[in-house]
C-alpha positions as CSV (number, residue, x, y, z in Angstrom):
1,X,24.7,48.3,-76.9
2,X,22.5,50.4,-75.1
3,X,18.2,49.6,-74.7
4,X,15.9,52.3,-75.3
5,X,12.5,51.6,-75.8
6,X,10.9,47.6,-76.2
7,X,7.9,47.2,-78.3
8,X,5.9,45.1,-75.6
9,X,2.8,46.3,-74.4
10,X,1.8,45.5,-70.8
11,X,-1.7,45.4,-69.1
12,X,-1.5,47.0,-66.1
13,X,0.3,50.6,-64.6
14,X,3.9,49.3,-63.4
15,X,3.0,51.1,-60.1
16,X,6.0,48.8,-58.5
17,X,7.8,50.3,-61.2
18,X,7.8,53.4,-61.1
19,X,8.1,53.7,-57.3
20,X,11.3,51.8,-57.3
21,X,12.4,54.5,-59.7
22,X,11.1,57.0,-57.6
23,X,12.8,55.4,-54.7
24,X,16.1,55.1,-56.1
25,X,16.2,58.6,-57.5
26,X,15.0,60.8,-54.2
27,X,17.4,58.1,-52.4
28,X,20.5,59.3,-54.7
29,X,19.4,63.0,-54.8
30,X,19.6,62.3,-50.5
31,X,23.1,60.9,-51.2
32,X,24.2,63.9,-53.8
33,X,23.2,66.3,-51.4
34,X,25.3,65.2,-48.6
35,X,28.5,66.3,-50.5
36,X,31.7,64.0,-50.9
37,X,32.1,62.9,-46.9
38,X,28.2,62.3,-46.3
39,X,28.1,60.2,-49.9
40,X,31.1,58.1,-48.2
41,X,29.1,57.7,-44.7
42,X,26.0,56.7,-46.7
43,X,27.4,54.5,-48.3
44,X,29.3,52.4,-45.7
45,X,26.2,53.1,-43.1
46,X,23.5,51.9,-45.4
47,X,26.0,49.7,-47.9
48,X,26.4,45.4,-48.0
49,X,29.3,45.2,-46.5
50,X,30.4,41.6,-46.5
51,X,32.5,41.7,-43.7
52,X,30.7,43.3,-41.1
53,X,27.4,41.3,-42.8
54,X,29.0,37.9,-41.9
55,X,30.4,38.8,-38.8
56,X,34.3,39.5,-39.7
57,X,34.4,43.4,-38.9
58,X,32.4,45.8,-37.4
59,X,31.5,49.4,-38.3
60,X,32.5,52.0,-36.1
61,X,30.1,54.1,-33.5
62,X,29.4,56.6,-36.2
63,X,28.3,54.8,-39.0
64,X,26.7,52.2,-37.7
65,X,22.8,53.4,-38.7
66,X,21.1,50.2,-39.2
67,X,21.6,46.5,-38.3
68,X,24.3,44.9,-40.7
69,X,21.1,42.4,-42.2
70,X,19.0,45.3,-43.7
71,X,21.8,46.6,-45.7
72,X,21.2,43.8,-47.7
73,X,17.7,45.2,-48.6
74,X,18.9,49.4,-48.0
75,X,21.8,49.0,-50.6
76,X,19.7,48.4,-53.3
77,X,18.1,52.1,-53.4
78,X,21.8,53.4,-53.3
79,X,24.0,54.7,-56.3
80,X,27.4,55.8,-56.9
81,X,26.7,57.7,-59.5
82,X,24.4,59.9,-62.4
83,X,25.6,57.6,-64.3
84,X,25.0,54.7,-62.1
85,X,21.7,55.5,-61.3
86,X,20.3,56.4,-64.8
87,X,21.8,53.3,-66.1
88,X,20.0,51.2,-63.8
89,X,16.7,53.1,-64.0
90,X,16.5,52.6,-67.6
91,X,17.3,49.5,-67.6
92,X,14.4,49.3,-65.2
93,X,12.0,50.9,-67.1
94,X,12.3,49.3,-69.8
95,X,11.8,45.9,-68.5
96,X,10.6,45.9,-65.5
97,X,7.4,46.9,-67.0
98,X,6.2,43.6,-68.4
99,X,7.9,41.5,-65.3
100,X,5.3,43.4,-63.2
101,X,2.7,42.4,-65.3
102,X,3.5,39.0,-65.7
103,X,3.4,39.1,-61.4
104,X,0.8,41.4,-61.0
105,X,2.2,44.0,-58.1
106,X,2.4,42.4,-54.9
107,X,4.6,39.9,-55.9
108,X,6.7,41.9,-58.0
109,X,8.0,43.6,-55.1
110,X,8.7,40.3,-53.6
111,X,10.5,39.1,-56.6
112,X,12.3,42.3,-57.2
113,X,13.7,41.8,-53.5
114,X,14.2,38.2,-53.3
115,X,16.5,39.0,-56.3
116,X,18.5,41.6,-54.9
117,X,19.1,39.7,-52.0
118,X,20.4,36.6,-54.1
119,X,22.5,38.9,-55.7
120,X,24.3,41.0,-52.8
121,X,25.1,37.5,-51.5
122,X,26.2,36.4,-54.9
123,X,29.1,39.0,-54.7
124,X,29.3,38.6,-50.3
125,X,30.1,34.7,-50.2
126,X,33.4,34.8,-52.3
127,X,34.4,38.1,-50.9
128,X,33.5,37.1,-47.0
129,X,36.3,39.5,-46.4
130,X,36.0,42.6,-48.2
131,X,35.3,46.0,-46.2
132,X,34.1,47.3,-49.4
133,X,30.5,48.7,-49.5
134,X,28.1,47.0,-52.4
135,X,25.7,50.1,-53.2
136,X,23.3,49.6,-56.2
137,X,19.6,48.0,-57.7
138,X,21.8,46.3,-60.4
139,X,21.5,42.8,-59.1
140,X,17.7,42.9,-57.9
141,X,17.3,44.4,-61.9
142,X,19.6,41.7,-63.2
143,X,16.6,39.0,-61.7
144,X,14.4,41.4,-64.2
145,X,16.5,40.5,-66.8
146,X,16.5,36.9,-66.1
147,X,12.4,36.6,-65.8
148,X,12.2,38.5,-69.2
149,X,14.7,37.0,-70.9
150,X,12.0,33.9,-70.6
151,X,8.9,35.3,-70.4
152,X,9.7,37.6,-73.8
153,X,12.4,36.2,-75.4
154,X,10.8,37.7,-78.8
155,X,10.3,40.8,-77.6
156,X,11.7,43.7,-80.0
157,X,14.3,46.1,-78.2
158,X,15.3,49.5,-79.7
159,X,19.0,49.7,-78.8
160,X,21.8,52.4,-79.8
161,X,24.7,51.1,-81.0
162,X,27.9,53.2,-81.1
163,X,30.4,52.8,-83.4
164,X,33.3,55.1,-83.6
165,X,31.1,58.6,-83.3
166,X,28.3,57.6,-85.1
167,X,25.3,56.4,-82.9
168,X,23.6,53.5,-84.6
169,X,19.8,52.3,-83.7
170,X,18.2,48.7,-84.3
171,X,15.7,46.5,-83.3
172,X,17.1,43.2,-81.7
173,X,14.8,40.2,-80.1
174,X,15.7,40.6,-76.6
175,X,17.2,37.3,-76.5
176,X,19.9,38.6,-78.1
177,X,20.0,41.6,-76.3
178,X,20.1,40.3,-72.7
179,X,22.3,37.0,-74.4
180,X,25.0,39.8,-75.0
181,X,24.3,41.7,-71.6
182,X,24.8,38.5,-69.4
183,X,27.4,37.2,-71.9
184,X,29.4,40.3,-71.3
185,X,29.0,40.1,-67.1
186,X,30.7,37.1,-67.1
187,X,33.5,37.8,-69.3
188,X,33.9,41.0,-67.1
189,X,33.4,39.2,-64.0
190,X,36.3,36.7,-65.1
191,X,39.1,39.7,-65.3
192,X,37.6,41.5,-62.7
193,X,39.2,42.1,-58.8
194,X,36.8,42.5,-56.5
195,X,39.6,43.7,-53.7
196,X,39.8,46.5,-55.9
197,X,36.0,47.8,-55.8
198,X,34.4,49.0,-59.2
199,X,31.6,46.7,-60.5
200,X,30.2,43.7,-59.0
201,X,29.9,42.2,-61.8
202,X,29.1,38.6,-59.5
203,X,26.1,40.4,-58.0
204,X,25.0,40.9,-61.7
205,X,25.2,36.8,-62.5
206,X,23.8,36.5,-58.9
207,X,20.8,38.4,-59.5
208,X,20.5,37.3,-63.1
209,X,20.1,33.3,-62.6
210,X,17.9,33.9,-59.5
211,X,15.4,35.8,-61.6
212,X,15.7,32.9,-64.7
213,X,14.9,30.2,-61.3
214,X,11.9,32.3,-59.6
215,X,10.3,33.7,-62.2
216,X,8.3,30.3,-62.8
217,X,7.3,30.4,-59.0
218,X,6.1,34.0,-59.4
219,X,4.4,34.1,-62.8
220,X,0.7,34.1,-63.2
221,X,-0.2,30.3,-64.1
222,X,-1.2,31.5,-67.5
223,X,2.2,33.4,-68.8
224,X,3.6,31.1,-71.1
225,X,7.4,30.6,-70.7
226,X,10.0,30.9,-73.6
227,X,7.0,31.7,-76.0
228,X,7.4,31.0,-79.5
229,X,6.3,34.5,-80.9
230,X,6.2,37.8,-79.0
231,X,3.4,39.4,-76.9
232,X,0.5,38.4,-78.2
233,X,-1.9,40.9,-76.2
234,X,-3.5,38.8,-74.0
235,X,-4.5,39.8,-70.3
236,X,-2.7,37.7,-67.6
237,X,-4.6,39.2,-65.0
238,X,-6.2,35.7,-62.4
């Protein structure tokens, strides 16, 4: 199941947004360029590595770029992939959109954060140990998720649905959309081994219930939570 489009109108520019996007893709395009090795360095230099972030190991000399505490903000403008990358960015778009405007900017970008950092620890405390670099803006969008999973649970999402080779598309509430996105995390997150890299499927859940805890906190007083209808057009703006 794969989102394309929602049919939820916002009242501001997502400024935040965009830039994010922005930032994440001349932040990959950096990473791309640096052929296999450099991708490799990047990625352990500017990575959450649990380990050396609590203490337990230490990067060597050379890729040691940055103090071990602001990879926990740097590792969410980083990719492993195209595919990675677009995934997340559409994701993104798509959603992030309307968190921003429930927010207003400012604190958007605090959310956003917040969230990713909730998330990289989400996947660091179980694996204290691990020397394996957590690259990606999948846990700070998860907390997107979360916050629209209650702000517009009614919401109308456009999603492609493959079966076999024949690509299906339907409109879903988002409830159900996000219900099978999370859904499937932790069914994922249950057979997955995190000694063995791949997703972090706990930064996901991490991310995810921090943005269903703070989005009351960060909401304009006048956003309604767990609506009973969708959008209804009103500005937000205080």
């Amino acid at each position: 199941m794969i989102p394309l489009h929602d049919d939820n109108p916002t009242t501001i520019r997502p400024y935040v947004t965009v830039a994010f996007i922005v930032i994440c893709g001349v932040a990959f395009l950096w990473q791309f360029s640096s052929g296999p090795q450099g991708q490799q360095i990047i990625a352990y230099g500017f990575g959450a590595v649990p380990a050396v972030l609590f203490g337990h190991a230490e990067l060597p000399p050379e890729l040691y770029f940055i103090p071990p505490s602001l990879t926990v903000f740097s590792s969410m403008f980083l990719h492993g992939s195209w595919m990675h990358l677009i995934g997340n960015m559409l994701y993104l778009w798509i959603f992030g959109n309307n968190v921003e405007d429930s927010m207003g900017h400012v604190r958007f970008v605090v959310f956003y954060l917040v969230c990713g950092i909730a998330a990289v620890f989400a996947h660091a405390l179980p694996n204290a140990e691990s020397q394996i670099p957590m690259i990606g803006a999948s846990g700070a969008i998860s907390g997107v998720l979360g916050a629209y999973l209650l702000l517009h649970p009614h919401a109308r999402v456009l999603v492609l649905i493959p079966i076999g080779i024949i690509m299906h598309t339907v409109r879903l509430k988002a409830m159900w959309v996000l219900g099978f996105w999370i859904a499937l995390q932790l069914i994922s997150s249950a057979f997955a081994d995190p000694s063995k890299g791949g997703v972090a499927f706990g930064a996901h859940i991490g991310g995810f219930l921090a943005g269903l805890a703070l989005i009351p906190f960060f909401k304009y007083r006048k956003v309604p939570l767990l609506p009973r209808r969708a959008h209804s057009g009103l500005k937000y703006r205080e």
